[in-house]
Each structure stands twice: as C-alpha cells, then as structure tokens.
MARRODO-793238 format. One record per residue: x negated, y, z of N, C-alpha, C in turn; residue in three letters. Coordinates in steps of 0.05 Angstrom, whole numbers, padded with zeros to 5 digits, always signed. Each point is the difference from the previous one (the first is absolute). Layout:
MARRODO-793238
XYZXYZXYZALA
...
end
This chain:
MARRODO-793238
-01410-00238+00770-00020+00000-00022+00014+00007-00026UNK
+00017-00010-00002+00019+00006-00037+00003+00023+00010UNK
+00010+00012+00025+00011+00032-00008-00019+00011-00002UNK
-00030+00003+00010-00010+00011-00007-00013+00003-00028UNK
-00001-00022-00008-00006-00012-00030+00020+00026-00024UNK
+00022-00011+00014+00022+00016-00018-00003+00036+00009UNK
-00004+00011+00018-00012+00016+00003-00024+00020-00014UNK
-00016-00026-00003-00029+00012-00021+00008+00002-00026UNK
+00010-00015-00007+00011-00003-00031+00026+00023-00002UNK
+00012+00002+00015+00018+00030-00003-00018+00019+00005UNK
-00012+00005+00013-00023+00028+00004-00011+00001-00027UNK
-00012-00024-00016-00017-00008-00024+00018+00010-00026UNK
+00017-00005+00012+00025+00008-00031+00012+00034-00003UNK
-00003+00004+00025+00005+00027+00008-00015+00023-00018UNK
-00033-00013+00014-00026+00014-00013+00010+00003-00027UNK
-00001-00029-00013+00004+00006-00022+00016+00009-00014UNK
+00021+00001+00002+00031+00014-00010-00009+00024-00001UNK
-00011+00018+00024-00001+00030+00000-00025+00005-00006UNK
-00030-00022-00009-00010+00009-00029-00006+00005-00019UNK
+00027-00017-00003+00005-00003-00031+00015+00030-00009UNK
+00017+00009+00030+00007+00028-00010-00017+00023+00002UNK
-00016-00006+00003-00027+00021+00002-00016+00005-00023UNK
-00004+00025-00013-00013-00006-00027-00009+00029-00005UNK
-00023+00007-00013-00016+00021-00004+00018+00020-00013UNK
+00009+00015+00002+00011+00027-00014-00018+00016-00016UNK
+00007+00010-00024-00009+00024-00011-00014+00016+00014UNK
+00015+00016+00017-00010+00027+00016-00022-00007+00011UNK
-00013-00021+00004-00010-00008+00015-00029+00014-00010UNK
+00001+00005-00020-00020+00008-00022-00007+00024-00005UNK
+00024+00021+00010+00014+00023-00009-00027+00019+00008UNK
-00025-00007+00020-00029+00023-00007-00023-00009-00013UNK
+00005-00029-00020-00019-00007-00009+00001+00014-00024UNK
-00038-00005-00008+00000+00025-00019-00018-00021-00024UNK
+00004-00001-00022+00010+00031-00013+00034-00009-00007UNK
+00012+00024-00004+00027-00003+00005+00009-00010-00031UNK
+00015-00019-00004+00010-00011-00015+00020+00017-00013UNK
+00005+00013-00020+00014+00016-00017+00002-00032-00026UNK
+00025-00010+00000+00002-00028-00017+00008+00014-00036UNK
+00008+00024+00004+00004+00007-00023-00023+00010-00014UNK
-00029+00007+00011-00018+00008-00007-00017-00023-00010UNK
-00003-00027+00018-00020-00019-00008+00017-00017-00021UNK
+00026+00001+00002+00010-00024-00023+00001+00026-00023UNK
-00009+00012-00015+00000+00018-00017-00032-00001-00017UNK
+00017-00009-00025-00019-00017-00027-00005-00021+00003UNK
-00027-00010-00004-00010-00024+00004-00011-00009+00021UNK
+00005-00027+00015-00003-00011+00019-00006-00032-00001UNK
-00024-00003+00002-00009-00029+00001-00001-00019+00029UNK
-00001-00032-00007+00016-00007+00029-00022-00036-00007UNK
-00003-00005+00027-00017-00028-00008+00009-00008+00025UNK
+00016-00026-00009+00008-00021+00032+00005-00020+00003UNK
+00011-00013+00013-00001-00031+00003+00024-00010+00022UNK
+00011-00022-00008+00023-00014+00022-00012-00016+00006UNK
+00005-00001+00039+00002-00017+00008+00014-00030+00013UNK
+00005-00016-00008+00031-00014+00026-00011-00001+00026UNK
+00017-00002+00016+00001-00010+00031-00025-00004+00009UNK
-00014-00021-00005-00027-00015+00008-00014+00021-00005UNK
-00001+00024-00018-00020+00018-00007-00013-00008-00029UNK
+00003-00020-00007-00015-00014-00030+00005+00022-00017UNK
-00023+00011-00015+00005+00017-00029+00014-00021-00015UNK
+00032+00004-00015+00009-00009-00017-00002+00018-00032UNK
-00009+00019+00009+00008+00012-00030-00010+00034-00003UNK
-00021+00003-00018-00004+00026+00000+00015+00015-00025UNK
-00001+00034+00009+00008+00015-00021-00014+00025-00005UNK
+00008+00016-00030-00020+00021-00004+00032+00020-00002UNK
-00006+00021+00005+00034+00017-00009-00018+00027-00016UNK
+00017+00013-00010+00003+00015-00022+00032+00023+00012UNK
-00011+00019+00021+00029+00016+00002-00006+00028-00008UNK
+00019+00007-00026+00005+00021-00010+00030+00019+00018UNK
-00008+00025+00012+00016+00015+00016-00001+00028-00008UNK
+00033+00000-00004+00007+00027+00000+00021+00007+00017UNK
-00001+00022+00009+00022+00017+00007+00024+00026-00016UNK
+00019+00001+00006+00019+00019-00026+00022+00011+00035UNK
-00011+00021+00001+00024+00005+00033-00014-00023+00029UNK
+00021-00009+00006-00001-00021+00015+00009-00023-00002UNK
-00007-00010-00034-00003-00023+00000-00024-00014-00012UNK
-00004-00013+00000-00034-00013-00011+00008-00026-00006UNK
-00016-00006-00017-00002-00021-00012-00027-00014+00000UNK
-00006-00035+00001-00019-00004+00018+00001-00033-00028UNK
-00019+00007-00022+00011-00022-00018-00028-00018+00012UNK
+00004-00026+00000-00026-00017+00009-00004-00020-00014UNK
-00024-00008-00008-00011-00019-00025-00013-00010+00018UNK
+00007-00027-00003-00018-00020+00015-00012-00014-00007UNK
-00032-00019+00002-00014-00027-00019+00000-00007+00034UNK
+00009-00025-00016-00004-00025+00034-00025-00020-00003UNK
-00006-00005+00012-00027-00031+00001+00014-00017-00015UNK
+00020-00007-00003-00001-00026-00007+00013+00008-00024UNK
-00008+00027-00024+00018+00004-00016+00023-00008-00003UNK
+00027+00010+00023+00026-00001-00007+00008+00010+00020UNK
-00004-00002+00026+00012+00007+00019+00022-00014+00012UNK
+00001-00027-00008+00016-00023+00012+00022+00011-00005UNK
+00007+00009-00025+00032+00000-00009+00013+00031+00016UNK
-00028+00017+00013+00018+00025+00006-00017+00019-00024UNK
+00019+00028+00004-00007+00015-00027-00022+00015+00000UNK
-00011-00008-00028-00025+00024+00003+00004+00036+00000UNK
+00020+00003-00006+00008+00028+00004+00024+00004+00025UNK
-00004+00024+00013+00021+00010+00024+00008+00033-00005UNK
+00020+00007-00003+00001+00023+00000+00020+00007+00018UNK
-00015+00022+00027+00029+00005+00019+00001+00035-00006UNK
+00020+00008+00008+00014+00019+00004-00001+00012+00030UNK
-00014+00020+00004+00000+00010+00021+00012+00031+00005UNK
+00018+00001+00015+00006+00021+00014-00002+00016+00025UNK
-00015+00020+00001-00012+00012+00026+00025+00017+00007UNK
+00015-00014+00025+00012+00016+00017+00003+00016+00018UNK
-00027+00009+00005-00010+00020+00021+00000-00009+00027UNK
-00019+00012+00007-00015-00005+00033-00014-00027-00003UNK
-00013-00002-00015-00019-00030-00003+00007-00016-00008UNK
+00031+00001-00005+00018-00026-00004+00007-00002-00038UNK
-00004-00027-00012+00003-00013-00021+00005-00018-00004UNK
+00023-00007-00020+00014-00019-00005-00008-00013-00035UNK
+00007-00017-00002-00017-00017-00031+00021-00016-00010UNK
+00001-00002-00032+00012-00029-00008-00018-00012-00021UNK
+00002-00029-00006-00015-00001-00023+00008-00030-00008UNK
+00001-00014-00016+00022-00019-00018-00010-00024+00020UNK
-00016-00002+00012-00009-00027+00013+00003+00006+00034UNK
+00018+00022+00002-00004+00003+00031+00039+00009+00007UNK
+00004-00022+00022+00036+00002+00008-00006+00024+00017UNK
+00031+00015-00011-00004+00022+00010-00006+00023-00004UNK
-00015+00015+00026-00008+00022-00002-00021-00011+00024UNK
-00032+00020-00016-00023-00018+00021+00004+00038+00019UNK
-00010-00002+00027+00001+00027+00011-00024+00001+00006UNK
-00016+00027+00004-00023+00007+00006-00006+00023+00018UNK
-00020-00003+00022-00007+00027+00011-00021+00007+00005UNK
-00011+00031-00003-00037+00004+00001+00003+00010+00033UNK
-00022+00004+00012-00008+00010+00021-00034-00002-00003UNK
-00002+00020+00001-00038+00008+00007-00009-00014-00022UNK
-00015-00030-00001-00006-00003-00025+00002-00026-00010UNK
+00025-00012+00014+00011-00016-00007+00029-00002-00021UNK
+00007-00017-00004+00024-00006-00013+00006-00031+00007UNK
+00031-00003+00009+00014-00023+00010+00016-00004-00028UNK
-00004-00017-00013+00023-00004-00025+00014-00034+00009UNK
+00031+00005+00001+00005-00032+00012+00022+00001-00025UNK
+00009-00029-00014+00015-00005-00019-00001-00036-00006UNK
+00025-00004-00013-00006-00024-00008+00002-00015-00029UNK
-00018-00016-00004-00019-00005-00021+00021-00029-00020UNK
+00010-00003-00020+00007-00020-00010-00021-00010-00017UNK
-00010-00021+00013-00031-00011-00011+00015-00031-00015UNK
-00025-00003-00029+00004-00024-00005-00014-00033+00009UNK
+00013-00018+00016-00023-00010+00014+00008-00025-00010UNK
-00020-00020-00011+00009-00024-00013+00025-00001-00019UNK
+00005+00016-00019+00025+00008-00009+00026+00007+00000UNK
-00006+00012+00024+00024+00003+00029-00003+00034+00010UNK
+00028+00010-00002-00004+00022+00009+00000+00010+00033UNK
-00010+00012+00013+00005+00002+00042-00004+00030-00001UNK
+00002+00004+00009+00008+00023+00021-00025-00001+00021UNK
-00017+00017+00002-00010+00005+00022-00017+00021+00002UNK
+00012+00009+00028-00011+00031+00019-00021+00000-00006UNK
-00014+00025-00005-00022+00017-00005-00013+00016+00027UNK
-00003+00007+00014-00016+00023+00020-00033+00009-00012UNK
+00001+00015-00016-00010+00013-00014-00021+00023+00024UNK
-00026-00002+00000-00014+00023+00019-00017+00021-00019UNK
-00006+00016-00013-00016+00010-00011-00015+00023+00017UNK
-00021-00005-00002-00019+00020+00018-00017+00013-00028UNK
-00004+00038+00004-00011+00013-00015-00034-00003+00016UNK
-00016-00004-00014-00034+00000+00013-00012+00030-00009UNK
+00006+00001-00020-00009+00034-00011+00012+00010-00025UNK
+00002+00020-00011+00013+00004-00032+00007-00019-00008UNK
-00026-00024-00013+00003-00014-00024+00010-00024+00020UNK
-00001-00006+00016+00002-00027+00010+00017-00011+00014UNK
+00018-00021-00010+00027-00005+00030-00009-00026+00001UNK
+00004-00018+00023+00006-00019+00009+00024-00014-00002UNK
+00007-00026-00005+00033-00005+00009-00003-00025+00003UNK
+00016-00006+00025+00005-00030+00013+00026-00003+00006UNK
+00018-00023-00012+00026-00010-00011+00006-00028+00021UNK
+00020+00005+00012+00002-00029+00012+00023-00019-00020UNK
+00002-00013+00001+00022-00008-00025+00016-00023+00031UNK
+00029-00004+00000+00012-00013+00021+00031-00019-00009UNK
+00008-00012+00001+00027-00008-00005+00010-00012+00028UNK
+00019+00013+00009+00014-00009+00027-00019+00005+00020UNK
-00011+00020-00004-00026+00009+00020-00023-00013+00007UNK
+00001-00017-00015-00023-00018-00007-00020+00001-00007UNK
-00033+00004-00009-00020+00015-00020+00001-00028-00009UNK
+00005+00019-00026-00020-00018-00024-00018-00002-00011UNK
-00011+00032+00007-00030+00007-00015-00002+00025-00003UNK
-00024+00013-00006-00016+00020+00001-00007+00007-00025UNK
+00004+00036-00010-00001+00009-00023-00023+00015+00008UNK
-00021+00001-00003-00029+00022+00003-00005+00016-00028UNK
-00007+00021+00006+00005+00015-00030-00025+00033+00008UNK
-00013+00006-00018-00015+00015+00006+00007+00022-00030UNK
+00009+00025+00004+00002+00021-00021-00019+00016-00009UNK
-00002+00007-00014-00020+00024-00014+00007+00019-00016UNK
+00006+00027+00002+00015+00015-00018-00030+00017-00026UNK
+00010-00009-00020-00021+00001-00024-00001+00034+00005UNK
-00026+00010-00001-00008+00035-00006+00011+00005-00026UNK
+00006+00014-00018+00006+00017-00029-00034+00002-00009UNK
end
C-alpha cells in the first residue's frame, strides 16, 4: 500500500514538474491576424484603463495611463503617465518611461528606471510576449518581481494585455489593461 501511495505522489509530482515546464510560446500566434507591427501601434498617443489583481482575484487597485510613443531608428520611447484609484499608486510612480530597442525579427529589448535589467520582448502574428522584472514599492519596501507580460493586437486601435506578476514562481497577481491608440 505505501508503495503504491508513494508511487501516485511521484507520478503527481512528475505531472507537475513537466507542467510547469510547459508554457505558451509566441509563435504560437505567428497566423493570427491582424499582425502586430509594435512600432506602428505604440506611435503617438496611446490610452490604457486597468486594474490589479492579487492571487484571490480581488480588484485591489485601478489605473488610467497616458502613453506618449515615438520612434527615432530603432529605438522608441514609450513615456507613461499614470492616475491610480486610490490617487497615489501605493508609493509606485506615476510616470514610467522605457526605452525600447527593436532588434529585428520580432525581437525587443526595453529599459526603464523602475525595471532590473533589460525587459526582452517578442511579436509573432498579433501578439507580443514582453517578460522583465519590475522593482515595485510595496509597504515601503522595495521587491523584485517577474512580469510575463501578453499583449494581444484586436484591430488598429486596440490591444489587449494580461501581466502575470510572480516572485519565486509564485503569482501574486494579475495586471488587465485594455489600450486605445488616439486618431490625429
């Protein structure tokens, strides 16, 4: 009886080990349409309305963004004004400005004063994978934690993006974020 016991529970751990290494790829996306050209939709003005979630799913906190985008070559600049619900944003900044560099073949790399590192990015069909990590202020305490960043294009004006936020592979919560790129 225990071996078999011990048995189920190694089969059980197994599962899970190798689905934890299992995880949706870019390419995966690579004939969805309409095709995501990231230098085209983050170019001028771009409005953004979203909300965090923690773990349990509870809305903790909404936001309104304000992203002004340009491009100069292949680098872009991506400045972001933020108003939070609870006017402040729990001690993170109302402004973000990253630095983006398009390296060709879908692939983009970012920096920006609140993010360790270098965040990396890739398009396929009409997605974009952006993964990086985030130095957030939390109870007056600075952490570190992973980003997996999904942005889905819906049409011209419209992206989607769903953010897992993680520390030690852990979720902590859910970034939902809906874009709108302003007409001229």
């Amino acid at each position: 009886m225990i071996q078999k016991l011990y048995r189920f529970f190694a089969a059980l751990l197994t599962v899970a080990v190798l689905g934890g290494c299992a995880g949706i790829e870019v390419e995966q996306y690579r004939t969805e349409k309409p095709q995501l050209d990231l230098r085209k939709f983050f170019s001028g003005t771009v409005e953004g309305w979203g909300m965090f979630q923690d773990r349990s799913g509870k809305v903790i906190k909404r936001f309104h963004v304000v992203i002004e985008a340009r491009w100069e070559g292949d680098t872009g600049t991506l400045d972001e004004r933020f108003t939070w619900s609870d006017g402040e944003g729990g001690g993170n900044p109302p402004r973000r400005v990253w630095t983006l560099h398009d390296t060709g073949n879908g692939r983009f790399t970012g920096t920006a004063g609140d993010v360790v590192g270098e965040a990396l990015g890739e398009t396929s069909g009409n997605a974009l994978r952006w993964r990086y990590v985030l130095a957030l202020n939390v109870d007056g305490k600075t952490i570190n934690v992973d980003f997996d960043d999904w942005m889905f294009l819906v049409d011209d004006q419209v992206m989607l993006n769903r953010s897992l936020m993680s520390k030690y592979g852990f979720t902590l919560g859910e970034v939902t974020l809906s874009l709108k790129r302003r007409t001229p």
